[in-house]
ROSE-560569 format. One line per 4 residues: number of its first residue (from 0); their letters; for each residue x, y, z of N, C-alpha, C, O, CB. Coordinates in pm, 1 decimal, always signed. Glycine has a CB too. Layout:
N
NUM	A	X Y Z X Y Z X Y Z X Y Z X Y Z ~ ...
This chain:
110
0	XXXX	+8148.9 +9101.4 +9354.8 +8156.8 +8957.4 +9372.1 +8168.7 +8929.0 +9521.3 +8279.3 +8905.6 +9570.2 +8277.1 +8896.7 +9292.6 ~ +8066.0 +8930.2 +9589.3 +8038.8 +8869.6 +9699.1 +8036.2 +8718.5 +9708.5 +7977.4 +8647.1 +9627.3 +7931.5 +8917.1 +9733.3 ~ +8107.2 +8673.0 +9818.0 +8092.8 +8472.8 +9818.0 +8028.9 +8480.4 +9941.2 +7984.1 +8367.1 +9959.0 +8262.9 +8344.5 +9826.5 ~ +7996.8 +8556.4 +10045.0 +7959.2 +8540.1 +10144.7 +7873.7 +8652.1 +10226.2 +7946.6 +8732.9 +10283.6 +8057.0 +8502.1 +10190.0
4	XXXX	+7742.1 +8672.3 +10242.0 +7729.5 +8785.1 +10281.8 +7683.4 +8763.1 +10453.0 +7634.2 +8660.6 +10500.3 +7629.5 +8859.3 +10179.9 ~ +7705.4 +8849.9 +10503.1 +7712.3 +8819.2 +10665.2 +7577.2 +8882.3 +10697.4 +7523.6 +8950.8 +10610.2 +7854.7 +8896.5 +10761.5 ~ +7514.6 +8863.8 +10821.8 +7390.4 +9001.4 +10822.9 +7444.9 +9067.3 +10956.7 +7394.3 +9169.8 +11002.5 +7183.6 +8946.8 +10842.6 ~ +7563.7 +8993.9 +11022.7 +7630.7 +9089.5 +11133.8 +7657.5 +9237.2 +11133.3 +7654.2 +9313.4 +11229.8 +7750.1 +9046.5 +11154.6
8	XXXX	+7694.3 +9274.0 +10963.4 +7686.4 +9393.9 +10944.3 +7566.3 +9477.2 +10946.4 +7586.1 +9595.9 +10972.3 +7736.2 +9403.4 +10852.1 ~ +7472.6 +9448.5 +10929.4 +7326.3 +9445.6 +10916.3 +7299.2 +9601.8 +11041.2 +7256.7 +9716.9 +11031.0 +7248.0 +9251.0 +10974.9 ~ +7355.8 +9510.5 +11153.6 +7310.2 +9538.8 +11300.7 +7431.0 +9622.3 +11362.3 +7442.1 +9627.2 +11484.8 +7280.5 +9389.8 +11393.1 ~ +7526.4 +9691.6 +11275.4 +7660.0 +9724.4 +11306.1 +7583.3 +9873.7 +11263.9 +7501.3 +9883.6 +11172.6 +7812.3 +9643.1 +11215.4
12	XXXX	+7628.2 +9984.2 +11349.6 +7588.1 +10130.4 +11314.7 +7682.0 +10186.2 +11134.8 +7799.9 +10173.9 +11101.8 +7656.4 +10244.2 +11485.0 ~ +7597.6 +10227.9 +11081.6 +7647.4 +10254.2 +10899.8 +7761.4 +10262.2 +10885.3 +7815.1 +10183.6 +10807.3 +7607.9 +10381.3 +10819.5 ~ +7822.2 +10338.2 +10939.6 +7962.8 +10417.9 +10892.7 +8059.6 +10243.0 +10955.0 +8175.7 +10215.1 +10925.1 +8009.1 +10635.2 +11020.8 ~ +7996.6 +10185.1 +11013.2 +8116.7 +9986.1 +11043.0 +8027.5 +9948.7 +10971.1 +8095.3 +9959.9 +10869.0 +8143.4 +9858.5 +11228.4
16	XXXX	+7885.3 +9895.6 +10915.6 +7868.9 +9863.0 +10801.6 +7924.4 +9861.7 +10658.8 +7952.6 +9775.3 +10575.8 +7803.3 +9895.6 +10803.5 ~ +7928.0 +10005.9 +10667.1 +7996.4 +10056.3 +10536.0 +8128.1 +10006.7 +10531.0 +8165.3 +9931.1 +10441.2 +8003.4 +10210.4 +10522.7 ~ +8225.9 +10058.5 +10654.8 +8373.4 +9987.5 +10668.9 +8374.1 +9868.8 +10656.1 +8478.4 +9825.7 +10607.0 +8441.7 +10000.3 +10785.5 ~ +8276.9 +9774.4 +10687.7 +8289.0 +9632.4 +10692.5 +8293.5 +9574.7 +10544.6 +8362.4 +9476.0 +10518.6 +8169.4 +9572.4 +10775.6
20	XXXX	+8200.0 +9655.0 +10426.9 +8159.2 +9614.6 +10315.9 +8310.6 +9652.6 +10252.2 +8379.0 +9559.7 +10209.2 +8014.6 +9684.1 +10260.5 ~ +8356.4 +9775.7 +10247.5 +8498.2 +9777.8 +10215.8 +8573.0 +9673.5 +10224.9 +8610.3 +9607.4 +10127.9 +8557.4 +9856.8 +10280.0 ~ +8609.2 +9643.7 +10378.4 +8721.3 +9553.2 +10373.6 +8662.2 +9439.5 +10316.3 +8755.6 +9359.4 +10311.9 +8789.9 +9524.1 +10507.2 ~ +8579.4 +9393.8 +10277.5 +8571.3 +9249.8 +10204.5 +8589.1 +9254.4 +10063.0 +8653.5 +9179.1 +9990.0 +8436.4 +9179.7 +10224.9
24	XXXX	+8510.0 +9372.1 +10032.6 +8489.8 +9407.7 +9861.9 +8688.6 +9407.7 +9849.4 +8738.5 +9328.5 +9769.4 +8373.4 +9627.1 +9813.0 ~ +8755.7 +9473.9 +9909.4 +8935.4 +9519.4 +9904.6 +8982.7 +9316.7 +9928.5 +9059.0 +9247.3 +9861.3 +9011.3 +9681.3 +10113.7 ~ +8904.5 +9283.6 +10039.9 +8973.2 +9137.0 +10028.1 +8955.8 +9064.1 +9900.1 +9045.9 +9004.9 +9840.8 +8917.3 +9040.7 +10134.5 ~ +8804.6 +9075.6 +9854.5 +8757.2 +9016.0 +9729.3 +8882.6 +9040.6 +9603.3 +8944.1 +8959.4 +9534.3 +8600.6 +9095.1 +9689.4
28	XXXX	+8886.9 +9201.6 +9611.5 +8972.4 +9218.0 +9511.1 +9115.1 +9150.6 +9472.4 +9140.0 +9110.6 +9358.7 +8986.9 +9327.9 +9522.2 ~ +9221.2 +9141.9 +9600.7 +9261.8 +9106.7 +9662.2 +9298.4 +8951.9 +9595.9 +9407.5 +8916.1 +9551.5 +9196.0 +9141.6 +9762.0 ~ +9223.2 +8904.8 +9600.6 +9201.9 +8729.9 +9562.6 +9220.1 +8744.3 +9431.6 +9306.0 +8684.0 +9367.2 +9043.3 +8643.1 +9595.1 ~ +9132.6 +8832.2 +9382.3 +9126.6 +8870.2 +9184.6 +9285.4 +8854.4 +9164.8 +9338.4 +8783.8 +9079.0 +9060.0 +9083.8 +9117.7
32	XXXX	+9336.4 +8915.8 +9239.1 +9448.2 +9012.4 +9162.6 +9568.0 +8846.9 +9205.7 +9660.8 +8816.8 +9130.6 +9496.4 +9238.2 +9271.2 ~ +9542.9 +8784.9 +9303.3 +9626.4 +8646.9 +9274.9 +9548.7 +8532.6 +9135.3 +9594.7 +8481.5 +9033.1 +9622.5 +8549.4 +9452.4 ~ +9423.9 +8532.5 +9196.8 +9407.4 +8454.6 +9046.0 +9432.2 +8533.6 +8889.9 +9464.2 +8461.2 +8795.6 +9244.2 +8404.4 +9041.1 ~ +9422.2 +8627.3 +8875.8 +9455.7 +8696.3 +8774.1 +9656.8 +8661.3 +8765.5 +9713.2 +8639.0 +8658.4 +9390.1 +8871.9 +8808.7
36	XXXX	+9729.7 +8665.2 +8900.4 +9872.0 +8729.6 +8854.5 +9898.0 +8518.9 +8788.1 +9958.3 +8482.5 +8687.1 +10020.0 +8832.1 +9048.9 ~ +9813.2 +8413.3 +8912.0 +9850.1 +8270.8 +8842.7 +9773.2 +8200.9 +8715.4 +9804.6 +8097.4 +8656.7 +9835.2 +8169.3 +8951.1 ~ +9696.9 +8262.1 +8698.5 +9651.0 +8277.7 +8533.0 +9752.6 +8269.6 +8441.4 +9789.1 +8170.5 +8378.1 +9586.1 +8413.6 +8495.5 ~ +9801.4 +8396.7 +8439.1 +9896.7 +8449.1 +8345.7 +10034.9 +8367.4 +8389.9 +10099.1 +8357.7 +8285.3 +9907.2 +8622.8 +8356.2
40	XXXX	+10092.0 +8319.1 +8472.0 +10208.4 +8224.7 +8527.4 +10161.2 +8110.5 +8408.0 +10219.8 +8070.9 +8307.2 +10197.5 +8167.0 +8726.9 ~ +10013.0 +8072.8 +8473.5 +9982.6 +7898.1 +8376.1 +10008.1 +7939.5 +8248.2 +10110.9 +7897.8 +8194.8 +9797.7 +7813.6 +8371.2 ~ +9938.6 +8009.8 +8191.0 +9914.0 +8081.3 +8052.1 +10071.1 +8042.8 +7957.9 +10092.4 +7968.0 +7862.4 +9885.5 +8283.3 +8084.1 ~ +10170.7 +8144.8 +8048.3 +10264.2 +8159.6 +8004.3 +10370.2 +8031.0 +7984.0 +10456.6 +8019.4 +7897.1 +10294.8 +8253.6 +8069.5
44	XXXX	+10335.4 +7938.5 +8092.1 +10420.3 +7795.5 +8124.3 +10364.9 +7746.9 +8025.8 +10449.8 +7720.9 +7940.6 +10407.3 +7702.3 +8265.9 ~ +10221.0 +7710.3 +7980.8 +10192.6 +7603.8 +7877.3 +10227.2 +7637.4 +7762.1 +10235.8 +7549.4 +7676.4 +10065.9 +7565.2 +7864.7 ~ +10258.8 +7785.0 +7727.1 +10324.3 +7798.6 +7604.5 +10444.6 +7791.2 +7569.8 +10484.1 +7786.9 +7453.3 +10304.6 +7883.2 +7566.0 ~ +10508.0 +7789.3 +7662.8 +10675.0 +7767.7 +7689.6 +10673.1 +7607.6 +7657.3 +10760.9 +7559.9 +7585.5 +10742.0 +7810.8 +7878.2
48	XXXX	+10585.1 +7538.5 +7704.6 +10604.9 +7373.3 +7727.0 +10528.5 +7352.0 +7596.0 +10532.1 +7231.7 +7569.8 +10528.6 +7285.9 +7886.5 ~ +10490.5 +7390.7 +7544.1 +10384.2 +7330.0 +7434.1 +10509.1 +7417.0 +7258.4 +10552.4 +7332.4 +7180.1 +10138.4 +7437.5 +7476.4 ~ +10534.5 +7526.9 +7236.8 +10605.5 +7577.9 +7137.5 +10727.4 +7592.6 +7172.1 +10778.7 +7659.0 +7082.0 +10561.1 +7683.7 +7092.4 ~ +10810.6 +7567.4 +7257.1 +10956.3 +7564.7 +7257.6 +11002.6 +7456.6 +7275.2 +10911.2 +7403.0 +7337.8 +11013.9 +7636.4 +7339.5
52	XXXX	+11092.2 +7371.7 +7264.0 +11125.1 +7223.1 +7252.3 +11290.8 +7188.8 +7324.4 +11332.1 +7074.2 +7342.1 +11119.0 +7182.5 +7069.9 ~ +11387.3 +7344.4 +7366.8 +11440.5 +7315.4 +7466.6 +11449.6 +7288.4 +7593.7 +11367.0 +7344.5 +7665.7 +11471.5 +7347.6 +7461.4 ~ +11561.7 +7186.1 +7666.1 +11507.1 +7178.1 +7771.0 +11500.1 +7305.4 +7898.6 +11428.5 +7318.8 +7997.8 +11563.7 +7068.4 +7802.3 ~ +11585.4 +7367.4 +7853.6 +11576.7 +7516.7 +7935.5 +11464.5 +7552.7 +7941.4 +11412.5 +7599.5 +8042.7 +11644.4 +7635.3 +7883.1
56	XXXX	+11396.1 +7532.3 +7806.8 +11224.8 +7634.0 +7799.2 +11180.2 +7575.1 +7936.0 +11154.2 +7628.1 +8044.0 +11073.1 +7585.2 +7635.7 ~ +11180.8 +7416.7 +7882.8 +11069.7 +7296.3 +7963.1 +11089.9 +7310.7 +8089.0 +11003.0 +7278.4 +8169.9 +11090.8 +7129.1 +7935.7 ~ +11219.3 +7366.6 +8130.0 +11282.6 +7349.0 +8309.1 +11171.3 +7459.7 +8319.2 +11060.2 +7436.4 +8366.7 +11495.1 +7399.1 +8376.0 ~ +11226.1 +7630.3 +8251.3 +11157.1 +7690.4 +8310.5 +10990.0 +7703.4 +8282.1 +10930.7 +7775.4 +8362.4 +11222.6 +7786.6 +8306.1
60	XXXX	+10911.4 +7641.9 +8178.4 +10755.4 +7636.8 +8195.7 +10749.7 +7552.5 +8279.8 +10671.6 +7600.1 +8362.1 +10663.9 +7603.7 +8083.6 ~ +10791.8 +7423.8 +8326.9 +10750.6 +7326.4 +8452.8 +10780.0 +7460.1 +8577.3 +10678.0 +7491.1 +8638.7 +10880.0 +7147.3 +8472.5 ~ +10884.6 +7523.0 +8608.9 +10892.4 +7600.8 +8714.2 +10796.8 +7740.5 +8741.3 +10767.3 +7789.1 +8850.5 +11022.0 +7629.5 +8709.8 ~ +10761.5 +7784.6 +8615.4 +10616.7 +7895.2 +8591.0 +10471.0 +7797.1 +8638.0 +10377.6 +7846.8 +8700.9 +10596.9 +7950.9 +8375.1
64	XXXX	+10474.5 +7668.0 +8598.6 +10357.5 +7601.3 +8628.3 +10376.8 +7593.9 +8797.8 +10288.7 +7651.5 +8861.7 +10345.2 +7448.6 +8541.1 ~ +10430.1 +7561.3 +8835.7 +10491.1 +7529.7 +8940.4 +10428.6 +7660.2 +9079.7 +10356.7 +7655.0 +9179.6 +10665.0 +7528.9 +8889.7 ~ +10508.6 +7764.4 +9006.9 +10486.8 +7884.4 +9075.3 +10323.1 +7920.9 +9040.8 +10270.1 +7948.1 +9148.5 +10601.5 +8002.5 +9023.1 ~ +10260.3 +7927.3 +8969.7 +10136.7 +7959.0 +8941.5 +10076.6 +7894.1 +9001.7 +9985.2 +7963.9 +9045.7 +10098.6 +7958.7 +8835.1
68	XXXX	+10062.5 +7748.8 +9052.6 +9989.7 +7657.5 +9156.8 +9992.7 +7751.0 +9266.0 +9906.2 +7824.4 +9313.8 +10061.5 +7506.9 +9195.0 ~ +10138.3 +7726.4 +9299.5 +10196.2 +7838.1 +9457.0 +10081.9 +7919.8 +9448.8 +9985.3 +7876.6 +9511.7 +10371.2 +7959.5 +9448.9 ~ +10059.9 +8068.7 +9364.5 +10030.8 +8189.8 +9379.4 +9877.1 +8142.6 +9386.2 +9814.3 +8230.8 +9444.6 +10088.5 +8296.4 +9267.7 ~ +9821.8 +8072.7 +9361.2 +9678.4 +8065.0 +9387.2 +9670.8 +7997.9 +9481.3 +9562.3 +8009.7 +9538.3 +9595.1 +8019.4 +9295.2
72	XXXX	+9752.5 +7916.1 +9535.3 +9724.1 +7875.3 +9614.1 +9730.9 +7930.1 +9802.0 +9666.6 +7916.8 +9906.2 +9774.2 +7788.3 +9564.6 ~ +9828.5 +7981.5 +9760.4 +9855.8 +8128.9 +9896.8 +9764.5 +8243.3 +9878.4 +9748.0 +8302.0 +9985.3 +10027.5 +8220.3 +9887.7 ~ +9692.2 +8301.4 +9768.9 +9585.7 +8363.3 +9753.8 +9478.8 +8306.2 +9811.1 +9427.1 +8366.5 +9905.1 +9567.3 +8384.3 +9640.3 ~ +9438.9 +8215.5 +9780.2 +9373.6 +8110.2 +9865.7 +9344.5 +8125.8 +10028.0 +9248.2 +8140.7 +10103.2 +9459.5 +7994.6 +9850.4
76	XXXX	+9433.4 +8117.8 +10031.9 +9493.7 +8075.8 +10173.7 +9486.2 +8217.3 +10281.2 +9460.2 +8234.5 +10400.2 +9675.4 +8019.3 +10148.2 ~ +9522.4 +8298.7 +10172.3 +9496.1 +8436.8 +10271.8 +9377.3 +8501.9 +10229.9 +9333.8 +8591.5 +10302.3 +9616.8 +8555.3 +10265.3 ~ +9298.7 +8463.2 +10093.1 +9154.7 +8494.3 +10120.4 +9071.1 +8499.4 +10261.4 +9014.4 +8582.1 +10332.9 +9093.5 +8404.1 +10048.9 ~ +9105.2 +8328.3 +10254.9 +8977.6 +8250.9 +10376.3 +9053.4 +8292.2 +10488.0 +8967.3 +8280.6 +10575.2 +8943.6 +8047.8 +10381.2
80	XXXX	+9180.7 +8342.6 +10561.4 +9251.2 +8336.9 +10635.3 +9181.9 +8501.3 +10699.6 +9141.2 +8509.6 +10815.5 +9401.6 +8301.0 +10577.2 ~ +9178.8 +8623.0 +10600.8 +9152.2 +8745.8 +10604.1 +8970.2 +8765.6 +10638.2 +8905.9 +8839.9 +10712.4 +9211.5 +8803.1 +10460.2 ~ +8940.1 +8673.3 +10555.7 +8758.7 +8666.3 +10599.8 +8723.0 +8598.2 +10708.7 +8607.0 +8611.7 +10747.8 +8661.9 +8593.2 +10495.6 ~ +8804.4 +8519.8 +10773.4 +8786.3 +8451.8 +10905.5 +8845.1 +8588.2 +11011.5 +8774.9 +8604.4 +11111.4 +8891.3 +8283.0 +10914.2
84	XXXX	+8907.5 +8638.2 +11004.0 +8957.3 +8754.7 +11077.7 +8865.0 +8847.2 +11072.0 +8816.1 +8887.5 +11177.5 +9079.0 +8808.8 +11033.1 ~ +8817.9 +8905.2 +10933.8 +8708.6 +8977.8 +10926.2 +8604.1 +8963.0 +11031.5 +8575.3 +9038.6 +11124.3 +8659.2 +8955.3 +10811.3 ~ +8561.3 +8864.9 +11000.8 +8460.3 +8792.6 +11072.1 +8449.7 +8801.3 +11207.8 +8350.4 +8837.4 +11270.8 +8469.4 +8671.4 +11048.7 ~ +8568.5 +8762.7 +11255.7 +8615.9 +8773.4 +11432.1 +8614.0 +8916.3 +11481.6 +8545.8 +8936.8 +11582.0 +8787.6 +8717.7 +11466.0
88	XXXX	+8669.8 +9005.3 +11434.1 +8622.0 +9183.5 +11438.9 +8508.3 +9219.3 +11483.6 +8471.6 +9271.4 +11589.0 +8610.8 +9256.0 +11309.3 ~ +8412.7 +9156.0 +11311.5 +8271.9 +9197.4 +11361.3 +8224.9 +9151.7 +11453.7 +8179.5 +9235.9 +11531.2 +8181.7 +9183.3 +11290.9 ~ +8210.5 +9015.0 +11493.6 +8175.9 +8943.7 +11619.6 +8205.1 +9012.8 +11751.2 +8117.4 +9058.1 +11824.7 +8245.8 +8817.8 +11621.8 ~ +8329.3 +9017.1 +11773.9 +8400.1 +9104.9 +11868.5 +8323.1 +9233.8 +11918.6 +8279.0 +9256.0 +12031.4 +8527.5 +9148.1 +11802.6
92	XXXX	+8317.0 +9334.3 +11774.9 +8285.0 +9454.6 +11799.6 +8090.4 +9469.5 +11845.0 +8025.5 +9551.2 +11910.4 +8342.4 +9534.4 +11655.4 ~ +8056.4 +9345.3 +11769.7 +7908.1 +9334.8 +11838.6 +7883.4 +9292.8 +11934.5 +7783.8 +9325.0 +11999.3 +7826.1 +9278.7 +11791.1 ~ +7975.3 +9202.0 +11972.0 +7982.7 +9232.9 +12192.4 +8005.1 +9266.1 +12244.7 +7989.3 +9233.2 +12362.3 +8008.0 +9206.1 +12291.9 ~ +8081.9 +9394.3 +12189.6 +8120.8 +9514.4 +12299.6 +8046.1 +9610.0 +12312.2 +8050.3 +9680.6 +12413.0 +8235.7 +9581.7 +12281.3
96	XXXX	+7922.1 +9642.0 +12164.1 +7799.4 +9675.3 +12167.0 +7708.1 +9672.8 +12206.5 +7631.7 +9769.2 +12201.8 +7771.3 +9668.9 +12127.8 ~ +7672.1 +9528.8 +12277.0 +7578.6 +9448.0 +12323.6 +7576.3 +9467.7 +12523.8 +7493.8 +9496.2 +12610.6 +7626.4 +9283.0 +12253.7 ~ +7722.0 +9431.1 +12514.8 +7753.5 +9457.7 +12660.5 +7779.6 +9623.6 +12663.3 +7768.7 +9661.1 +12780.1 +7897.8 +9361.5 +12715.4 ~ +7800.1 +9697.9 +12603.4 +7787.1 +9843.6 +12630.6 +7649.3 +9925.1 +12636.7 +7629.7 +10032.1 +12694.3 +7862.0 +9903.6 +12531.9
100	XXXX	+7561.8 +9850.5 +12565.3 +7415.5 +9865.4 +12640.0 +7367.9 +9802.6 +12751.0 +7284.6 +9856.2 +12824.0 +7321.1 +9833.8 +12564.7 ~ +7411.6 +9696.5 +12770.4 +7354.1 +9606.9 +12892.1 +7405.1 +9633.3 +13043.0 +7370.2 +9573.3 +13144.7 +7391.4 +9454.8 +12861.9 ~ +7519.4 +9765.0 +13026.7 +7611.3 +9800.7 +13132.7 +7692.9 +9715.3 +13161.9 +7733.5 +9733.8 +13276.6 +7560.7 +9832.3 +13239.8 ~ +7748.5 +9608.4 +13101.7 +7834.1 +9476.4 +13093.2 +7963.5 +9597.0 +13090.0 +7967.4 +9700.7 +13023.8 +7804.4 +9341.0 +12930.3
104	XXXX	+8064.2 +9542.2 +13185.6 +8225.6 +9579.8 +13193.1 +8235.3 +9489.1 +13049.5 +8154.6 +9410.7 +12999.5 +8339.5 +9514.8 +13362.4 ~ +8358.9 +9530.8 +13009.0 +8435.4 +9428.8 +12839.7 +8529.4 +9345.4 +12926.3 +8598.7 +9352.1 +13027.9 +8561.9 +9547.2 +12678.1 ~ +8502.6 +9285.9 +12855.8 +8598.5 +9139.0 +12893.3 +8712.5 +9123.0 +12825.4 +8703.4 +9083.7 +12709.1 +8529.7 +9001.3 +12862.7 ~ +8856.2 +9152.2 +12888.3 +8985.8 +9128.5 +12808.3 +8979.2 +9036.4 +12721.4 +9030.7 +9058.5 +12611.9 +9093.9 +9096.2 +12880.3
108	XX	+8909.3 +8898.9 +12748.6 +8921.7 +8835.0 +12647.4 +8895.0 +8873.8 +12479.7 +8957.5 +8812.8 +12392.9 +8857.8 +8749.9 +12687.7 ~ +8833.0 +8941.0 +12458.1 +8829.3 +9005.5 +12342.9 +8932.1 +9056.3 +12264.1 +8906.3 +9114.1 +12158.5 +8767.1 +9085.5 +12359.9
C-alpha cells in the first residue's frame, strides 16, 4: 500500500533505493498498526455504549471513543510528519550526489 510514490528514488544508486522503499513500506505499516490499534478502541466503545446501560460502562465507552479519535489521529500525524522527513533525506542525499559529481564542496546547510 503505497499513497505516494516518489521517482527521487528512481535516480538514488539501488542499495538507497531499496533502503528508501523500506522505510516507507515500515512507515506504511506503521500507520496500519494505529488504524488497526483505533479500530478496535471504536469497536469496543460502541459496544460498551450501545449493550451496557451503566453509567460507568457509558463514562468508560465515551472515554475508549475518545481515545480511539486520539490514536488515529497521532498516527496521522506522524505518518505525514515521517514521509515529509523521508522526503527531506532523499532530497538532501541527491544534492550531495549532484554536487559530488559537479566537484561542488557540501554545503552545511544540509
Amino acid at each position: 500500500m503505497t499513497f505516494h510514490k516518489e521517482n527521487k528514488a528512481a535516480t538514488l544508486p539501488l542499495a538507497d533505493s531499496l533502503a528508501h522503499e523500506r522505510t516507507n513500506m515500515a512507515n506504511e505499516r506503521t500507520l496500519l498498526a494505529y488504524v488497526r490499534t483505533a479500530l478496535a478502541m471504536l469497536v469496543v466503545s460502541v459496544t460498551m455504549l450501545k449493550f451496557f446501560a451503566s453509567s460507568g460502562m457509558h463514562t468508560l465507552g465515551y472515554g475508549l471513543l475518545a481515545g480511539g479519535v486520539a490514536v488515529l489521529a497521532i498516527g496521522g500525524m506522524n505518518f505525514v510528519e515521517m514521509r515529509l522527513r523521508i522526503g527531506r533525506h532523499v532530497t538532501n542525499e541527491l544534492e550531495l550526489m549532484r554536487r559530488a559529481k559537479l566537484g561542488d564542496q557540501p554545503d552545511d546547510s544540509l
